[in-house]
C-alpha positions as a LaTeX table, in Angstrom:
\begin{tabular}{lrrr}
\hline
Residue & $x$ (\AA) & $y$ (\AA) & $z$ (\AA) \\
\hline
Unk1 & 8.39 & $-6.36$ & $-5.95$ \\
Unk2 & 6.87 & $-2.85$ & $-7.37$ \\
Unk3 & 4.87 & $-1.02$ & $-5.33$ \\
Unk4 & 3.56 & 2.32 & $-5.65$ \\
Unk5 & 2.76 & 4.16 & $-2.48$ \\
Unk6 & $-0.40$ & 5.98 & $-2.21$ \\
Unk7 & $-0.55$ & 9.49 & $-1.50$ \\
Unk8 & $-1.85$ & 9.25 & 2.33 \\
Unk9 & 1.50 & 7.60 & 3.28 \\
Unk10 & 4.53 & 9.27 & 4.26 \\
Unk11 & 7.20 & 9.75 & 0.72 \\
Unk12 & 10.07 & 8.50 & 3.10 \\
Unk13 & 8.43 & 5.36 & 4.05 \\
Unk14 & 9.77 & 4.29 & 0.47 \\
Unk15 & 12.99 & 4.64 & 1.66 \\
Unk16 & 12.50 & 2.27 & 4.37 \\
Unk17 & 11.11 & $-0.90$ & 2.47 \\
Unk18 & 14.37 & $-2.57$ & 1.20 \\
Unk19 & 14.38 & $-5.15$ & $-1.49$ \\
Unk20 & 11.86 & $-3.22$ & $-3.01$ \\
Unk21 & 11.43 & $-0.63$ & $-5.78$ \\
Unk22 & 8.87 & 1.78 & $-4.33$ \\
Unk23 & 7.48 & 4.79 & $-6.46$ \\
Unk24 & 4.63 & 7.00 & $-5.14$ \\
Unk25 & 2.14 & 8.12 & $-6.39$ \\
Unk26 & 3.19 & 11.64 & $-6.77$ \\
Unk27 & 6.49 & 10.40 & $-8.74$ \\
Unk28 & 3.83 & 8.90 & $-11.21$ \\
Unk29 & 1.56 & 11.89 & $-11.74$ \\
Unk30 & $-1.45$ & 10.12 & $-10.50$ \\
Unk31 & $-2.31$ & 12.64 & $-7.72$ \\
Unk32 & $-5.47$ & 13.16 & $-6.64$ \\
Unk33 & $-6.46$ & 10.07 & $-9.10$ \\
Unk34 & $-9.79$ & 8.35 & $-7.18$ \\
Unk35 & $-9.10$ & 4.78 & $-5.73$ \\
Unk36 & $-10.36$ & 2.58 & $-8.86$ \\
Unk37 & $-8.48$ & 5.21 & $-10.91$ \\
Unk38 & $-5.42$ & 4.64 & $-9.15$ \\
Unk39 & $-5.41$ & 0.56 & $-8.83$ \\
Unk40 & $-5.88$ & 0.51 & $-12.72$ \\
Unk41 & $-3.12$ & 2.79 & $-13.28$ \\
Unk42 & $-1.12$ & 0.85 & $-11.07$ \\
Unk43 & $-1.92$ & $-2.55$ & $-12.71$ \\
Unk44 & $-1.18$ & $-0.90$ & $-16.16$ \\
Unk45 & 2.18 & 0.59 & $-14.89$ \\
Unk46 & 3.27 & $-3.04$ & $-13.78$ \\
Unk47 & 3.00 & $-2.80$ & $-9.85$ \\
Unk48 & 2.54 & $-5.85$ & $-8.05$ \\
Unk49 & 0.77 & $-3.65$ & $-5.15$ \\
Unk50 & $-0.86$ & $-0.58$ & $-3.98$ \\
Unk51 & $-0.05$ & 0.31 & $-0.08$ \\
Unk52 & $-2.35$ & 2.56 & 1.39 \\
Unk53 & $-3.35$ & 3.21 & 4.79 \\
Unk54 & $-7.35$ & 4.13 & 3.60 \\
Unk55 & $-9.43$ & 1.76 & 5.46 \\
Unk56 & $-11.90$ & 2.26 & 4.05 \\
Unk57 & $-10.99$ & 1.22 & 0.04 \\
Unk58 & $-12.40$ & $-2.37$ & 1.41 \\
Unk59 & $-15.69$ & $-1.40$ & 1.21 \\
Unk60 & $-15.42$ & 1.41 & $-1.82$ \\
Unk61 & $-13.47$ & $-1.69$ & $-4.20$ \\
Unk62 & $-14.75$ & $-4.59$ & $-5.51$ \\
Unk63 & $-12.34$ & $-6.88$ & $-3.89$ \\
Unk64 & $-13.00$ & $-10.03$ & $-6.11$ \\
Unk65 & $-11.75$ & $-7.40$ & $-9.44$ \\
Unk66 & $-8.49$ & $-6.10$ & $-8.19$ \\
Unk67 & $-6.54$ & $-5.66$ & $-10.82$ \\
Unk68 & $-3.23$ & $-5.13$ & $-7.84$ \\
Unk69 & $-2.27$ & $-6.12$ & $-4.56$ \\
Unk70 & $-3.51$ & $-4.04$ & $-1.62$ \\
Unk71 & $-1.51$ & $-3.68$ & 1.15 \\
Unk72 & $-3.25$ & $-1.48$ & 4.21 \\
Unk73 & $-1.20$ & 0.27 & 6.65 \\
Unk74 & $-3.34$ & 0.35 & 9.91 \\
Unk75 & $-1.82$ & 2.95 & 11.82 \\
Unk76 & $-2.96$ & 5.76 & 14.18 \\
Unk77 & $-1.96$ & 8.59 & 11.54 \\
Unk78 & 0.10 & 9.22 & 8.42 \\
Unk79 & 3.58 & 10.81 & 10.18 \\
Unk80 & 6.46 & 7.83 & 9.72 \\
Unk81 & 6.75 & 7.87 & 13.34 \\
Unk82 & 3.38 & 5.48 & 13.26 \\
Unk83 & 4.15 & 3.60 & 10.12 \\
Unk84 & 7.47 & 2.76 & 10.93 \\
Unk85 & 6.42 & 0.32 & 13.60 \\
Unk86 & 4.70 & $-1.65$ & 11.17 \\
Unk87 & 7.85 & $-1.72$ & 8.31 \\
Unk88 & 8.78 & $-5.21$ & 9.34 \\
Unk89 & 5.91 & $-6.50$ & 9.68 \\
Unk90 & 5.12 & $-5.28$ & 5.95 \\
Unk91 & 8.41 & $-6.42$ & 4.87 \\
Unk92 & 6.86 & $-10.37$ & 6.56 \\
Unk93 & 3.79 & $-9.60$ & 4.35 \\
Unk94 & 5.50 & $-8.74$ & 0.77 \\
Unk95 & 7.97 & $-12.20$ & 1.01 \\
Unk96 & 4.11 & $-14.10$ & 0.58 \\
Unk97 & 1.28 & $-11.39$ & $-0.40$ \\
Unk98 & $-1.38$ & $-12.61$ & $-2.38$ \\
Unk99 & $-1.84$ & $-11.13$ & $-6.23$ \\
Unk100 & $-5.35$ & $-9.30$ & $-6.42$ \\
Unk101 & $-5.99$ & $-9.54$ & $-2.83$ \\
Unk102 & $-6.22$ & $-6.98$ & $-0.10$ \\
Unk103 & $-4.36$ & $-7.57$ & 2.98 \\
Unk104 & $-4.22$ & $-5.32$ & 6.49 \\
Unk105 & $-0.85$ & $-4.74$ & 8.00 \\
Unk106 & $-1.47$ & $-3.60$ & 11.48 \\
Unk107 & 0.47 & $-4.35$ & 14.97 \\
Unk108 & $-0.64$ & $-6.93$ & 16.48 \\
Unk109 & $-2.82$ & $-6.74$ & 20.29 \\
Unk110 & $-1.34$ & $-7.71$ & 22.82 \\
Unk111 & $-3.64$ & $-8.55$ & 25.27 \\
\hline
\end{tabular}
C-alpha cells in the first residue's frame, strides 16, 4: 500500500511501517498544502491513504468525497515515542482499510 505521511507525524515513523512504501509529505513538496489540498494531491499521486494524527480533519472534510484513505493516529503528541505504540495496531488496520473512508487508530481502554 502507498501512503503518504502527513506533516504532523514523526518522518521516522515511515521507517517503521513495513510492507509499505511510505513517502511524506515533505518528500513530495506538498508542505504546508491545507487538508483538501493535500488529500487531492495524494489521490492524484496514487496513494491509497493519508495518515495523519489531526483530529480534527473529520469535521473540516467531507467524509462521503474522499478522494483517499484516512488513517488517524490518536496519540498524546507527535514524538515517535507516542506513535510507536500504535504501529501494530496500524499495521492490523492497513491488511483491511476501507478506500475513501476515514478510520481512527488509537490504543485501545482498558478499563
Amino acid at each position: 500500500m502507498k501512503l503518504l505521511l502527513d506533516e504532523n507525524l514523526p518522518h521516522q515513523l515511515r521507517l517503521e511501517i513495513p510492507g509499505h512504501e511510505c513517502f511524506t509529505v515533505t518528500y513530495m513538496g506538498l508542505s504546508g498544502v491545507t487538508n483538501g489540498r493535500l488529500l487531492q494531491a495524494a489521490a492524484g499521486e496514487g496513494f491509497d491513504a493519508v495518515l495523519t494524527k489531526d483530529a480534527n480533519i473529520e469535521y473540516e472534510q467531507n467524509l462521503a468525497a474522499l478522494p483517499v484513505a484516512v488513517v488517524v493516529l490518536w496519540a498524546a503528541s507527535n514524538d515517535i515515542e507516542d506513535i510507536r505504540p500504535l504501529v501494530s495496531i496500524l499495521l492490523h488496520t492497513l491488511e483491511s482499510l476501507a478506500p475513501n473512508k476515514l478510520t481512527v487508530v488509537q490504543v485501545p481502554v482498558s478499563e
